[in-house]
Backbone as XML, in Angstrom:
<?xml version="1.0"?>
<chain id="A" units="angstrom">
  <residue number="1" name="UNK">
    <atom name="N" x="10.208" y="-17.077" z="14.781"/>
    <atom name="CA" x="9.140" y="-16.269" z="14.219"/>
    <atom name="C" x="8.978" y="-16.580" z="12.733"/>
  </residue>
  <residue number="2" name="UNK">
    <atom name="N" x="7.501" y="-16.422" z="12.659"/>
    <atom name="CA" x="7.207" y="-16.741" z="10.458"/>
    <atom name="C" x="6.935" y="-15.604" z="10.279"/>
  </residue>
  <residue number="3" name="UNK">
    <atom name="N" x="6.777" y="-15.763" z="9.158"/>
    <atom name="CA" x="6.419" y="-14.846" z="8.129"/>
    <atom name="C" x="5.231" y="-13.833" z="8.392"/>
  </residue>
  <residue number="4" name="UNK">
    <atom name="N" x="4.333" y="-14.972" z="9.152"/>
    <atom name="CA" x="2.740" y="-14.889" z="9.393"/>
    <atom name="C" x="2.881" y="-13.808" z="10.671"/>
  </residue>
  <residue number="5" name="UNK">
    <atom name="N" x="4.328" y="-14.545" z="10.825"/>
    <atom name="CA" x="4.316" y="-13.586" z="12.543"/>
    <atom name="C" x="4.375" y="-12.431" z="12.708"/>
  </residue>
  <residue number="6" name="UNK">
    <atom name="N" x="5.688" y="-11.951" z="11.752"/>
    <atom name="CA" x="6.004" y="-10.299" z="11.333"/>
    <atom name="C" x="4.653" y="-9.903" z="10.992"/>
  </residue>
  <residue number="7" name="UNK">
    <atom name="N" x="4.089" y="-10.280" z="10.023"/>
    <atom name="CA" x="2.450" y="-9.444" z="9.438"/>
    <atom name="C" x="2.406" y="-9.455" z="10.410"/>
  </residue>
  <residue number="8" name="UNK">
    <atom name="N" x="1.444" y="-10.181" z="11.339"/>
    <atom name="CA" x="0.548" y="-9.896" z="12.474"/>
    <atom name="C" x="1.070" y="-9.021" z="12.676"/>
  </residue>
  <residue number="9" name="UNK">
    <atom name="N" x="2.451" y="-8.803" z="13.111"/>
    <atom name="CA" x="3.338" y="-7.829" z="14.205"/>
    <atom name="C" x="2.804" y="-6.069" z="13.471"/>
  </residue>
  <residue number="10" name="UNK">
    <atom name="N" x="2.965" y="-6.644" z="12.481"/>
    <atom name="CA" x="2.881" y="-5.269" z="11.472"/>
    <atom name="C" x="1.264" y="-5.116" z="11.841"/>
  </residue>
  <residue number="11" name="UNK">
    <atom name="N" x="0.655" y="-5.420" z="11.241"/>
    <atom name="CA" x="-0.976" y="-5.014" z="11.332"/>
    <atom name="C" x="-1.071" y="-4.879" z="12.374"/>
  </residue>
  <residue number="12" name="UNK">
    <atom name="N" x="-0.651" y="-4.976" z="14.090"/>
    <atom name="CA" x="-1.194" y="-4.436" z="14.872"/>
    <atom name="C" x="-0.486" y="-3.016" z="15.331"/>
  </residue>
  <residue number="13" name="UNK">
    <atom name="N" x="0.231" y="-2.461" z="14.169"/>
    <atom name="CA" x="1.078" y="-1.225" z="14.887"/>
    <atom name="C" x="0.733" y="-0.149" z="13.611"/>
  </residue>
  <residue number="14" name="UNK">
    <atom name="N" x="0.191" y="-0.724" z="12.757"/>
    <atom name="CA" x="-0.677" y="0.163" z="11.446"/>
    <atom name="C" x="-1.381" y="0.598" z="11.672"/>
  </residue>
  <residue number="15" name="UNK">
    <atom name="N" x="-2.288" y="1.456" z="10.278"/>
    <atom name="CA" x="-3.978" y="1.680" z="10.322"/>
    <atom name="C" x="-3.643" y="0.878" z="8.777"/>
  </residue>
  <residue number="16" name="UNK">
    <atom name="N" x="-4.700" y="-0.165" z="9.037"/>
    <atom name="CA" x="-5.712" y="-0.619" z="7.446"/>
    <atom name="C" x="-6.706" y="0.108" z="7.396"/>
  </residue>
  <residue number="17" name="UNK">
    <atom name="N" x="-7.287" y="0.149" z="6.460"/>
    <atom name="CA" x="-8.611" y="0.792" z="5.573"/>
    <atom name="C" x="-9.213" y="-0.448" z="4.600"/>
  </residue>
  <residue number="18" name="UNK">
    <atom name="N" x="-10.194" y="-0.383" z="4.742"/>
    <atom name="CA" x="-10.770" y="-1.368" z="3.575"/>
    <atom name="C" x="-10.592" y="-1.237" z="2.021"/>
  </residue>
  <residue number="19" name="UNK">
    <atom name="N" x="-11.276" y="-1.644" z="1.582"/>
    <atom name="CA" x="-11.465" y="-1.613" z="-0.412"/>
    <atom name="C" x="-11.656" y="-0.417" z="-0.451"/>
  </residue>
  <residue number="20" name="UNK">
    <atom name="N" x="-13.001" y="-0.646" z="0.116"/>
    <atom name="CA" x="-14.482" y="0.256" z="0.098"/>
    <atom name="C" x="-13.595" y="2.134" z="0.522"/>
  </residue>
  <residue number="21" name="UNK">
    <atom name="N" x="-12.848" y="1.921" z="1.970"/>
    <atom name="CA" x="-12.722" y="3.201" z="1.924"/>
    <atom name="C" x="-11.446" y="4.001" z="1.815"/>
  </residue>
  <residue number="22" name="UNK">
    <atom name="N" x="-10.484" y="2.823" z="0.343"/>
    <atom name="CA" x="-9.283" y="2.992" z="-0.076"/>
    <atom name="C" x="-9.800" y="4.167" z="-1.588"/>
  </residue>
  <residue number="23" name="UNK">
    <atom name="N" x="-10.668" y="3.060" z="-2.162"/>
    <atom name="CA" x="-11.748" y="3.606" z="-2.949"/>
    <atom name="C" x="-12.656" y="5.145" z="-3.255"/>
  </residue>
  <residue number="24" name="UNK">
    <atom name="N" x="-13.156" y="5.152" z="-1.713"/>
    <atom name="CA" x="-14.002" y="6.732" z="-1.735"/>
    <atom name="C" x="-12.597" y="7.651" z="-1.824"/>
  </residue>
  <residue number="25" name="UNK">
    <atom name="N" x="-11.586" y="7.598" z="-0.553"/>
    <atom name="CA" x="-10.305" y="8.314" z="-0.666"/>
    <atom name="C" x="-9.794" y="8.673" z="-2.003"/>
  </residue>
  <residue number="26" name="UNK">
    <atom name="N" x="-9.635" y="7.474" z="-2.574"/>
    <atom name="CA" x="-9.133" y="7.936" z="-4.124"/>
    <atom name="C" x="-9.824" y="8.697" z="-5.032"/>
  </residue>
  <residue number="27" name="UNK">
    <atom name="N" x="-11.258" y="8.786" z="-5.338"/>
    <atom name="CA" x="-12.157" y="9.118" z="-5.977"/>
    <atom name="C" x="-12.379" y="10.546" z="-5.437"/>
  </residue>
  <residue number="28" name="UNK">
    <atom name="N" x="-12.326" y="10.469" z="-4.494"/>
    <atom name="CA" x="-12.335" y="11.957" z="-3.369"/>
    <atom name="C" x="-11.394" y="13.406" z="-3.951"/>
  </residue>
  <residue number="29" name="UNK">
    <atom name="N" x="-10.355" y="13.034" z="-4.829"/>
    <atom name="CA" x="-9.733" y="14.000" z="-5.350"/>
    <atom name="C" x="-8.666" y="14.539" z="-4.799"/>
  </residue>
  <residue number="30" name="UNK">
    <atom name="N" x="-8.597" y="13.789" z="-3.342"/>
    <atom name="CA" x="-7.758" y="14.660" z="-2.304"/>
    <atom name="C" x="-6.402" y="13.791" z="-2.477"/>
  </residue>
  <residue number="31" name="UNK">
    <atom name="N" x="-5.354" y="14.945" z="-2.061"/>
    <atom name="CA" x="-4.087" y="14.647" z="-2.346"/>
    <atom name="C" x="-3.518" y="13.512" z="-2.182"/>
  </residue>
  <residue number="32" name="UNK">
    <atom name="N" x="-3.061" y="12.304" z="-2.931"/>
    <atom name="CA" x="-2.355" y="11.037" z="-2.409"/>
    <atom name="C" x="-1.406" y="10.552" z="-2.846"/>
  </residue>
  <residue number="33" name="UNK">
    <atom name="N" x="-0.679" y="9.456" z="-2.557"/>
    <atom name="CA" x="-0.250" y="8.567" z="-3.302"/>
    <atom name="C" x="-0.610" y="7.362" z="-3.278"/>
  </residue>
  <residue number="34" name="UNK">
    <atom name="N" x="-1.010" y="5.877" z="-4.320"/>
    <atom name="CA" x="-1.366" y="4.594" z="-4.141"/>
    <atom name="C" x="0.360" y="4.217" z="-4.186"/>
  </residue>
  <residue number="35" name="UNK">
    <atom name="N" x="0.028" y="3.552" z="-2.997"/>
    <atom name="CA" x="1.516" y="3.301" z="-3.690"/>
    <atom name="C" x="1.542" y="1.403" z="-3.616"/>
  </residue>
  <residue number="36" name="UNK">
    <atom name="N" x="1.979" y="0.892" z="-4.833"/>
    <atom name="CA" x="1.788" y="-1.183" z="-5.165"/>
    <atom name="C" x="3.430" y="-1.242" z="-4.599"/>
  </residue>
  <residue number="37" name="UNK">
    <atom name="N" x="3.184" y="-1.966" z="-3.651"/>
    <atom name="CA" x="4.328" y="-2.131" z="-3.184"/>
    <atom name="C" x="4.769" y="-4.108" z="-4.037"/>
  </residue>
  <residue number="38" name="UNK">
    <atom name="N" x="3.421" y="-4.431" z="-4.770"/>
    <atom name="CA" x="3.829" y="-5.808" z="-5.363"/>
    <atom name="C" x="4.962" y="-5.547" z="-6.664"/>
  </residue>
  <residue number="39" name="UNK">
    <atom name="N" x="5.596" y="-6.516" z="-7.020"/>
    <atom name="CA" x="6.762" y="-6.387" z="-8.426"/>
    <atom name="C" x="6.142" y="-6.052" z="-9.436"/>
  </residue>
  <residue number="40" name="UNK">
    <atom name="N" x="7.294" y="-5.986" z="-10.095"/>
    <atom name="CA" x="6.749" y="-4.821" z="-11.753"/>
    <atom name="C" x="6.504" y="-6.047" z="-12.244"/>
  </residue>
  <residue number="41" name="UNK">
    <atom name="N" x="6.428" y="-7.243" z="-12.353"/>
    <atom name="CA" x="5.621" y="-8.257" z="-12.815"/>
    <atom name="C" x="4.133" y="-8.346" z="-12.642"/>
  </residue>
  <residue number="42" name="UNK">
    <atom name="N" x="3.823" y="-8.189" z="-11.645"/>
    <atom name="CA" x="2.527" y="-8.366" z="-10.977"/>
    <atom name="C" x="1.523" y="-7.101" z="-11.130"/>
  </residue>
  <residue number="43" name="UNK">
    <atom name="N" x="2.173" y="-5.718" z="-11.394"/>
    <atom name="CA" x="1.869" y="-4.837" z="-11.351"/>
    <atom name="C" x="1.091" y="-4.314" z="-12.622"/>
  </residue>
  <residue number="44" name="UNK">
    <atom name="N" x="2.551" y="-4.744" z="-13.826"/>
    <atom name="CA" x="2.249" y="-4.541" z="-15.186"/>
    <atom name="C" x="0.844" y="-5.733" z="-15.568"/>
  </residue>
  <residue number="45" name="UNK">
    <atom name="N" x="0.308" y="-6.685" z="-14.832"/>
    <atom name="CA" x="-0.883" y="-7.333" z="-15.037"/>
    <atom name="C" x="-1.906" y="-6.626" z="-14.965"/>
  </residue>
  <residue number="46" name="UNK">
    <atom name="N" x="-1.709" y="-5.616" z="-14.065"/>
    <atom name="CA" x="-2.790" y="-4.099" z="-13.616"/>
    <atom name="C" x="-2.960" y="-4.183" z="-12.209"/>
  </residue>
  <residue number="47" name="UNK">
    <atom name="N" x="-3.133" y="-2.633" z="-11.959"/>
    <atom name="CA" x="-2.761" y="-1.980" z="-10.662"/>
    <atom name="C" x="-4.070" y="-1.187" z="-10.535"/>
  </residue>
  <residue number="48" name="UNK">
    <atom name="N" x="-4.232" y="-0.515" z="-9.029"/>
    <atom name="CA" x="-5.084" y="0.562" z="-8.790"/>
    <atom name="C" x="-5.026" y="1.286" z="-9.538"/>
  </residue>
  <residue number="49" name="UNK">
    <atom name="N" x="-5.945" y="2.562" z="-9.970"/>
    <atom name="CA" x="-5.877" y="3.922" z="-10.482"/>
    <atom name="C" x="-4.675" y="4.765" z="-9.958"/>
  </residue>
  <residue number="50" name="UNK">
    <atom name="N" x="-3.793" y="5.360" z="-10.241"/>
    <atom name="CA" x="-2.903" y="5.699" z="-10.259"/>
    <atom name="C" x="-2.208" y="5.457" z="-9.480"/>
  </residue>
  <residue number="51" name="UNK">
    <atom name="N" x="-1.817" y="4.333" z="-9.181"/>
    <atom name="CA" x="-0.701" y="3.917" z="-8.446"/>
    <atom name="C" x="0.289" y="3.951" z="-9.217"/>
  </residue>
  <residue number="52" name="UNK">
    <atom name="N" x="1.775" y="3.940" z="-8.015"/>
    <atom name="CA" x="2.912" y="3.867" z="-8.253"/>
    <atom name="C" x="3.703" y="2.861" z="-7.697"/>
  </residue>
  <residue number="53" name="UNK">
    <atom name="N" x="4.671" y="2.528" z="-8.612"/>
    <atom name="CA" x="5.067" y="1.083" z="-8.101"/>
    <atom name="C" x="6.096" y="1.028" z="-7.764"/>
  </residue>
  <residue number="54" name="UNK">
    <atom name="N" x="6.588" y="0.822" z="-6.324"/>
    <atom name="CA" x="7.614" y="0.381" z="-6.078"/>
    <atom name="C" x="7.544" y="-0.972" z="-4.954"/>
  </residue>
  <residue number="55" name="UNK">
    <atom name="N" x="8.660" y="-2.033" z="-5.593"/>
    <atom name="CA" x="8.461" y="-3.599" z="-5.203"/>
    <atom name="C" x="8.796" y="-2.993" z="-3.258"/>
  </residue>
  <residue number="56" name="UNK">
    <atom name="N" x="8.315" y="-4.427" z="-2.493"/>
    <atom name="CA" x="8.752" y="-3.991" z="-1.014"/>
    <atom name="C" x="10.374" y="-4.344" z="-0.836"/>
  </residue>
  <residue number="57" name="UNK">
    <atom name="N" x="10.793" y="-5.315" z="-1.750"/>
    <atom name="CA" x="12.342" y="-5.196" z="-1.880"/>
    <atom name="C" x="12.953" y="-4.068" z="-1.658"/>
  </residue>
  <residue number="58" name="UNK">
    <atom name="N" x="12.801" y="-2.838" z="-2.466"/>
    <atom name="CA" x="13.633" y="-1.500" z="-2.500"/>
    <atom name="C" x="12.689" y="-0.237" z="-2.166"/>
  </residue>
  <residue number="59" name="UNK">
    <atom name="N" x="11.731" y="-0.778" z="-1.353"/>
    <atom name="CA" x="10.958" y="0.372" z="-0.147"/>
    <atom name="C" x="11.708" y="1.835" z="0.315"/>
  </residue>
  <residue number="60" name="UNK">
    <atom name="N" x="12.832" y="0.761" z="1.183"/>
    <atom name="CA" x="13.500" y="1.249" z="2.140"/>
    <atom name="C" x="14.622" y="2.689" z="1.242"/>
  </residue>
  <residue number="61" name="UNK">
    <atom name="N" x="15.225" y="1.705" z="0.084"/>
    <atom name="CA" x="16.236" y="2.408" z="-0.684"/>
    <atom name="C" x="15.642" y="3.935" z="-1.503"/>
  </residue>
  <residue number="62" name="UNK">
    <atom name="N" x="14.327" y="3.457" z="-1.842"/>
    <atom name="CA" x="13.893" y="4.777" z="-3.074"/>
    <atom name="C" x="12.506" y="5.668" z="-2.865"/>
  </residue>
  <residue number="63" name="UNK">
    <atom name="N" x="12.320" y="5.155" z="-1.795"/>
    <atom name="CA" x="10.694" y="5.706" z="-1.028"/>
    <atom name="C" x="11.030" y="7.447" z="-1.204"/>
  </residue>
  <residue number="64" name="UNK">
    <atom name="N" x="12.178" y="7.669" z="-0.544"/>
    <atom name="CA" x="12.161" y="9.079" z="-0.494"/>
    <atom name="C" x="12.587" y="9.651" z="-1.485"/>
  </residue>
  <residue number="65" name="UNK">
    <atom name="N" x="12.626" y="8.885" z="-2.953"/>
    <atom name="CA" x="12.837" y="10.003" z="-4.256"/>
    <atom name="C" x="11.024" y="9.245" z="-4.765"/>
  </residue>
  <residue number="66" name="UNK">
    <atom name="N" x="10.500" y="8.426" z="-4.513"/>
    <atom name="CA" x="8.908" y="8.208" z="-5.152"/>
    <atom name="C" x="8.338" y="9.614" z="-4.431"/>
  </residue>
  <residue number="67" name="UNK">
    <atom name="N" x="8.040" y="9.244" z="-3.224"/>
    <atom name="CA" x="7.074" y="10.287" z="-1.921"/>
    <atom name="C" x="8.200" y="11.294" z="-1.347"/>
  </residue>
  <residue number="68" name="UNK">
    <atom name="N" x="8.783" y="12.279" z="-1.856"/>
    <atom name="CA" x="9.521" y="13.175" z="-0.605"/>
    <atom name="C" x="8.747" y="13.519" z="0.237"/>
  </residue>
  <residue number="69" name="UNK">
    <atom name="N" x="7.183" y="13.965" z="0.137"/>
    <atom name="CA" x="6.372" y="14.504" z="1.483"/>
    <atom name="C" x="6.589" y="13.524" z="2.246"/>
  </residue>
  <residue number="70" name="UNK">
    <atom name="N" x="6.732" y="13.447" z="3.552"/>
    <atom name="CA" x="6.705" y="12.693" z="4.523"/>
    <atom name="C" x="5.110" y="13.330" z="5.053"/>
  </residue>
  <residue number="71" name="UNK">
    <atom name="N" x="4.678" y="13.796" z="4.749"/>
    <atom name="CA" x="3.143" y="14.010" z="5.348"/>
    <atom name="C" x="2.261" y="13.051" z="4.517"/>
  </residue>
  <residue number="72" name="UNK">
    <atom name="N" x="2.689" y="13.243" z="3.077"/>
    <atom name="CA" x="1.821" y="12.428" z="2.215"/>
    <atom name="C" x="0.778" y="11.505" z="3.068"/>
  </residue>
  <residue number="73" name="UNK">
    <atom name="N" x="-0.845" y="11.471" z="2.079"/>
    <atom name="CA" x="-1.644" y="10.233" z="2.643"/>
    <atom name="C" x="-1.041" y="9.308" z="1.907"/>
  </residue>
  <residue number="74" name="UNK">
    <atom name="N" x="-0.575" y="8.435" z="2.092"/>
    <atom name="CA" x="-0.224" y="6.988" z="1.611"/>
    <atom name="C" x="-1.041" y="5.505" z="1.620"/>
  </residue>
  <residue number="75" name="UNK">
    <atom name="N" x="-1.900" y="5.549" z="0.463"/>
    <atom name="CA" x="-2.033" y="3.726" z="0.280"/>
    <atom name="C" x="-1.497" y="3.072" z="-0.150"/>
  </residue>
  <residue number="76" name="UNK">
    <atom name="N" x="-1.001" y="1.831" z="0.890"/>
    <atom name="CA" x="-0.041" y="1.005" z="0.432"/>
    <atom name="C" x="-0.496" y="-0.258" z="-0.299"/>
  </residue>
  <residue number="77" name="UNK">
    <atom name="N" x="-0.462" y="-0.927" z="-1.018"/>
    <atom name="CA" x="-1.177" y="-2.272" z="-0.649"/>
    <atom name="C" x="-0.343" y="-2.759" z="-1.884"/>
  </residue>
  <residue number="78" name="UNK">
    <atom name="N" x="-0.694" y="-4.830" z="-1.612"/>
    <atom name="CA" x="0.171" y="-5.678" z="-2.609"/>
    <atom name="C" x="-1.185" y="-6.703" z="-2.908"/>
  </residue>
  <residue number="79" name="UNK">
    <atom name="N" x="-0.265" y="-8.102" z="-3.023"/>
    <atom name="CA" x="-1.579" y="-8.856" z="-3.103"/>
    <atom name="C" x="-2.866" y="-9.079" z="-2.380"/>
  </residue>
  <residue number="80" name="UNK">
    <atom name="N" x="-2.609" y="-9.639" z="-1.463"/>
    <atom name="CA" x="-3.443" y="-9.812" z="-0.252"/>
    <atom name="C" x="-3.194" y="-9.102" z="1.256"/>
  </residue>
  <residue number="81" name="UNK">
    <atom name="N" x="-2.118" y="-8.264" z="1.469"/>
    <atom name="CA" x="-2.514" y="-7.192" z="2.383"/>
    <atom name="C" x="-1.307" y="-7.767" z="3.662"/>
  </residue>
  <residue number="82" name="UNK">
    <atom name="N" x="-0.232" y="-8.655" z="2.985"/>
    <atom name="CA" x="0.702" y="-8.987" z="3.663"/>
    <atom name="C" x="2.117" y="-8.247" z="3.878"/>
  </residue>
  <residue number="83" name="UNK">
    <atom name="N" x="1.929" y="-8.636" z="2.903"/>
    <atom name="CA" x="3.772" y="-6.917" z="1.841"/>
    <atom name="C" x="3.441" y="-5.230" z="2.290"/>
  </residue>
  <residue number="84" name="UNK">
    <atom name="N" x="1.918" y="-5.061" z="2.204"/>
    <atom name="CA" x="1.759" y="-4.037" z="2.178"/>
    <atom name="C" x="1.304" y="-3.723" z="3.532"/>
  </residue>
  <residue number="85" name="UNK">
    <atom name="N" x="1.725" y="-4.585" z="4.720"/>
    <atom name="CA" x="0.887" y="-4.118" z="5.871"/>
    <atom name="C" x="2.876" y="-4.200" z="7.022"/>
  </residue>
  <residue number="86" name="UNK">
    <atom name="N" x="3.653" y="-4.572" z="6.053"/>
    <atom name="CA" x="5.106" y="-4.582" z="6.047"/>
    <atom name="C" x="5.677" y="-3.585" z="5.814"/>
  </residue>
  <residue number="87" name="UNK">
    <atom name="N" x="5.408" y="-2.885" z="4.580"/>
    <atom name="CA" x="5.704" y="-1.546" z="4.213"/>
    <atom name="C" x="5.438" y="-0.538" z="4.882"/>
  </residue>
  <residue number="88" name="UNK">
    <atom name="N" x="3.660" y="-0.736" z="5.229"/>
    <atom name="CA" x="3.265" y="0.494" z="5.855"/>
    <atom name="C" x="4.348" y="0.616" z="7.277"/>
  </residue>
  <residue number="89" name="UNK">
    <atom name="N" x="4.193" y="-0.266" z="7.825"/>
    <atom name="CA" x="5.166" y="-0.352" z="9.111"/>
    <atom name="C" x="6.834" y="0.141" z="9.090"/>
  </residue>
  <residue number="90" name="UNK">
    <atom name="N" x="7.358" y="-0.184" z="7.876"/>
    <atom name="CA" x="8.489" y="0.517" z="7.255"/>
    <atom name="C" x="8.421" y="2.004" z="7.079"/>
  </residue>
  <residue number="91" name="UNK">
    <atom name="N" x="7.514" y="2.223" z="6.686"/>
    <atom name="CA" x="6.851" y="3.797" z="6.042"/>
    <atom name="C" x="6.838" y="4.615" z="7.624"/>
  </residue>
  <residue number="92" name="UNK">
    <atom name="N" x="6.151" y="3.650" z="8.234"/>
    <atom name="CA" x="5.688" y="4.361" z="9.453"/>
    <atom name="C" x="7.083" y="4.975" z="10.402"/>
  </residue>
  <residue number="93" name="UNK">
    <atom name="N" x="7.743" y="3.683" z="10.295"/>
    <atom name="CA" x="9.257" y="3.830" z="11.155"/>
    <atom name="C" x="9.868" y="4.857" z="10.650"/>
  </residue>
  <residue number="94" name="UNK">
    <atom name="N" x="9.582" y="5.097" z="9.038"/>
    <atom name="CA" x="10.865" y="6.112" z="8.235"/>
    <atom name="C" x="10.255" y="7.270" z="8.379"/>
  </residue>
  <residue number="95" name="UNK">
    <atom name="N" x="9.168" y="7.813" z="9.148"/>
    <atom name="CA" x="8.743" y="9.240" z="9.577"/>
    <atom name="C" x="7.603" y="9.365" z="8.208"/>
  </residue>
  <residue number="96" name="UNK">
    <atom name="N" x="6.717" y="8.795" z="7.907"/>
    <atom name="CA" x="5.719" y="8.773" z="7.200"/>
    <atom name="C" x="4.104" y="8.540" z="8.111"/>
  </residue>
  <residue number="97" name="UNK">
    <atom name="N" x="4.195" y="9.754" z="8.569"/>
    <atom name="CA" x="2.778" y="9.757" z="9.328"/>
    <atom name="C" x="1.509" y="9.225" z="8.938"/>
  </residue>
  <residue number="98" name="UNK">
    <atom name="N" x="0.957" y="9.367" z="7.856"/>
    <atom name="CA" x="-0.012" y="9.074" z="7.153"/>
    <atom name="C" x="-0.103" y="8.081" z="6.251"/>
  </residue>
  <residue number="99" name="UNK">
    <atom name="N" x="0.826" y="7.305" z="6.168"/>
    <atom name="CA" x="0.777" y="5.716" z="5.631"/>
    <atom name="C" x="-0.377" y="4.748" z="6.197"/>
  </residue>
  <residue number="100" name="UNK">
    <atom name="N" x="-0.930" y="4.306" z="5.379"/>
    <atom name="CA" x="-2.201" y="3.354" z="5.519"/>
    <atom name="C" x="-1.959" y="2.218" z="4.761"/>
  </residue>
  <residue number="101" name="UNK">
    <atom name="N" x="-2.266" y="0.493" z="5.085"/>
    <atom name="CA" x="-2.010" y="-0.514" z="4.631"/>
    <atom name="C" x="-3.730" y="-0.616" z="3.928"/>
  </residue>
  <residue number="102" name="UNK">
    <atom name="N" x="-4.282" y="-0.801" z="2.490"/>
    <atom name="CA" x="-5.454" y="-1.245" z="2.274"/>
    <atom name="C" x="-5.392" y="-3.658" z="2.648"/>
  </residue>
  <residue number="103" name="UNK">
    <atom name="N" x="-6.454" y="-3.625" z="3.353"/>
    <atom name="CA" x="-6.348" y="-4.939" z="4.039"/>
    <atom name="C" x="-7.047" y="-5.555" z="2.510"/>
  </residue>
  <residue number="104" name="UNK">
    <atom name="N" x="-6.614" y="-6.685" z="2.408"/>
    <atom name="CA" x="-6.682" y="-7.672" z="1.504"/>
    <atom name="C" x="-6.480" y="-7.422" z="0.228"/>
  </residue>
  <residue number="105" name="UNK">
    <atom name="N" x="-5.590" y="-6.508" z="0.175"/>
    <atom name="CA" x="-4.597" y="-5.975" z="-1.240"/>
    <atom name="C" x="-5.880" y="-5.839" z="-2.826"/>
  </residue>
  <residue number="106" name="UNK">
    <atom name="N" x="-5.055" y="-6.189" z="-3.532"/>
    <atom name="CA" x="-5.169" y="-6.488" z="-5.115"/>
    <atom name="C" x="-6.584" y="-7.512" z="-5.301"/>
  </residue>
  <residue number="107" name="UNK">
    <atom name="N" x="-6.496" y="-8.492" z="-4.293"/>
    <atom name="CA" x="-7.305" y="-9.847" z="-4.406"/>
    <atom name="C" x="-8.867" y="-9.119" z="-3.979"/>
  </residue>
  <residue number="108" name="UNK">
    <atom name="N" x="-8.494" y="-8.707" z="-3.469"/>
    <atom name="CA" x="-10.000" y="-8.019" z="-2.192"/>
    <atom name="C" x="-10.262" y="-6.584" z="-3.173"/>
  </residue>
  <residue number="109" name="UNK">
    <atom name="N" x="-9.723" y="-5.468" z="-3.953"/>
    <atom name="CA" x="-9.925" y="-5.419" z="-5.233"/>
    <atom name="C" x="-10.831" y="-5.407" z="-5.842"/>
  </residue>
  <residue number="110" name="UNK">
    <atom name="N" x="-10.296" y="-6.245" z="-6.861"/>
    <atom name="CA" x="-10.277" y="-7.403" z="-7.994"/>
    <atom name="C" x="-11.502" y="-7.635" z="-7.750"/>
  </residue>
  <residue number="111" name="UNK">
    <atom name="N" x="-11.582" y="-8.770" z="-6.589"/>
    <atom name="CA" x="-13.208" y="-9.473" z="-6.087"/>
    <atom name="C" x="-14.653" y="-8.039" z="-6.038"/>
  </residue>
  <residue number="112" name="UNK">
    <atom name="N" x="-14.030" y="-6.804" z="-5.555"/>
    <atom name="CA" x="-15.092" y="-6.029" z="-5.260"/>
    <atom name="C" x="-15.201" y="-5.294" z="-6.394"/>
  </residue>
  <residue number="113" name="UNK">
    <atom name="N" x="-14.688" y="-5.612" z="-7.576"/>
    <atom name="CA" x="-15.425" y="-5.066" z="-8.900"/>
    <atom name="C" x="-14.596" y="-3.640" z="-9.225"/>
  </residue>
  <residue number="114" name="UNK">
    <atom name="N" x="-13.788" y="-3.056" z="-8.211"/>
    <atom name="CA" x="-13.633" y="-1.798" z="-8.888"/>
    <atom name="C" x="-12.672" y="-1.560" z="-9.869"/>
  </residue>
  <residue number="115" name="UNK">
    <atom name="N" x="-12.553" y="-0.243" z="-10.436"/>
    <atom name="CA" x="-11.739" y="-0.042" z="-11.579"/>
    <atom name="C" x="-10.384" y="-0.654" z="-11.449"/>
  </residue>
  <residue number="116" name="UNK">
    <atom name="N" x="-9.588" y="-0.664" z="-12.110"/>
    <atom name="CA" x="-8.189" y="-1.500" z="-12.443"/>
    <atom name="C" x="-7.450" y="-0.314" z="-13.945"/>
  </residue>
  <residue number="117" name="UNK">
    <atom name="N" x="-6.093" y="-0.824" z="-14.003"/>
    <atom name="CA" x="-5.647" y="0.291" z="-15.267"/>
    <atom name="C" x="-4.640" y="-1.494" z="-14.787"/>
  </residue>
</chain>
């Protein structure tokens, strides 16, 4: 199995959401967390509107002092929607109901113009 393989594996046992309706969600006011599952390298270049960063390296280890709700809505996302469609599936296994992977990360974004910090 690759790399390519696990994603797939992952994206078909998720929910993705697009840009577009990672976007209205956030703007919406309603309770969340973004959560950049890319490194504090990549991150500190700029991230979603209030996201929080934790790398998919130490997901597993510190998720439950970032998010204690396990109800939390959760957007996950990294670069391109690979890391973060990994996580969500992690998230999902660790009793995180409402974890969502945004599909084509940071890049897909970036390209659609919206805000950045």
């Amino acid at each position: 199995m690759t790399a390519k393989d696990f994603v797939a594996e992952a994206k078909a046992k998720i929910k993705e959401i697009s840009v577009a309706e990672a976007k209205a969600k956030i703007e919406s006011g309603a309770p969340l967390v973004v959560l950049d599952v890319r490194e504090p390298k990549e991150y500190k270049k700029g991230h979603l509107p209030k996201a929080v960063n934790l790398p998919r390296g130490l997901l597993e280890f510190k998720v439950n002092k970032v998010i204690p709700n396990k109800d939390a809505y959760v957007i996950v996302y990294c670069k391109s929607g690979g890391r973060s469609a990994l996580a969500t599936l992690t998230l999902k296994r660790m009793g995180y109901k409402n974890a969502v992977s945004m599909a084509g990360g940071w890049k897909a974004w970036v390209k659609a113009g919206y805000p950045i910090e």
